[in-house]
Each structure stands twice: as C-alpha cells, then as structure tokens.
N, C-alpha and C positions, 0 to 999 in steps of 0.2 A: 246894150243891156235893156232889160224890160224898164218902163217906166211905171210898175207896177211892186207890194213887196214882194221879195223873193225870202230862202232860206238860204244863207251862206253855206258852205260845205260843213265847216267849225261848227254849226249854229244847229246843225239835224242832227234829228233824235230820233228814236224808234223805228217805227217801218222809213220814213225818209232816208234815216239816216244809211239804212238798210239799201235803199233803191240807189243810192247817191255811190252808195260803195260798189255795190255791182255798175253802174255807169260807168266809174274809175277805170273796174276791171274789163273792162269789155270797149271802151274808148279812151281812158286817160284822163277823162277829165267830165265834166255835168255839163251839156250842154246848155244854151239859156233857153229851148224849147220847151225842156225838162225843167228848168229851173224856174219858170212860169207858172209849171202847176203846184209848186212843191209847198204850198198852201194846204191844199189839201191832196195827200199823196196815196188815202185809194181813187180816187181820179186818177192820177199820176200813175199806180201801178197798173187800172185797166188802160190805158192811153198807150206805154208801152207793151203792154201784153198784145196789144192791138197790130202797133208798129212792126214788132216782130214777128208777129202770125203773117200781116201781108209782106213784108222786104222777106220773109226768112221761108215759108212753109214751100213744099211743093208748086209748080203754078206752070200754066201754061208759057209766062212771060220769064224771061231769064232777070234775071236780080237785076241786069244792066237796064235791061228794058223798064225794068219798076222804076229804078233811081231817076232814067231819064222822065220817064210819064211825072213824077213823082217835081221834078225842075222845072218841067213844060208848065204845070199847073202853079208851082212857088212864081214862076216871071210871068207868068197870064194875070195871077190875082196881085202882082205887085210884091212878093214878100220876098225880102234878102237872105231869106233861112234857104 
C-alpha cells in the first residue's frame, strides 16, 4: 500500500465515491494505483479516462501487446504495479 493518504472505500463520497464503485464493477475491487489519486479524484477520473482510451480504444496494437508494452516499462522503471 501507498505510504501516502489514501481514501478507504467506506471513507468516499461523491464523485470518488462514484469512480470507486464503478472500479468495484468493472474489477472487484480499487486498485492502490487508483487509490493514490483518490485525493483528488478529478485527476483520478482524467487518469482513468486516459487508461481506458489507450488499453480499451481501437489501435494498431492488440490489448495483449499494450498490456505487455505496458509491463516492459512497469520492470524497466522498477515498479511492482
């Protein structure tokens, strides 16, 4: 977990509480990527907006090839996400 505050799930309100429950529906559970910005969560919602325009839109690359590109860079810069 971040060593940063976060917002617990119980703890969000409003638009958070809003992006935290679509997370739910769409994975099961708030990732702690997500749960880093949830500070301030329109950051939070452009951040995902973002996320899913490139893993999700059209593309030359298959979703496979994103994910992988996407790992190559998480173990090059050191991050266990």
């Amino acid at each position: 977990m971040a060593w940063i505050k976060t917002v617990a799930d119980d703890e969000a309100t409003g638009l958070l509480k809003v992006i935290y429950r679509a997370a739910h529906e769409r994975a099961g559970r708030v990732f702690d990527i997500t749960r880093v910005m949830s500070l301030n969560p329109h950051t939070l919602r452009a951040s995902t907006a973002f996320y899913q325009a490139a893993m999700s839109r059209p593309s030359p690359l298959s979703r496979a090839q994103r994910e992988l590109l996407a790992t190559v860079v998480s173990v090059t810069n050191g991050c266990r996400y």
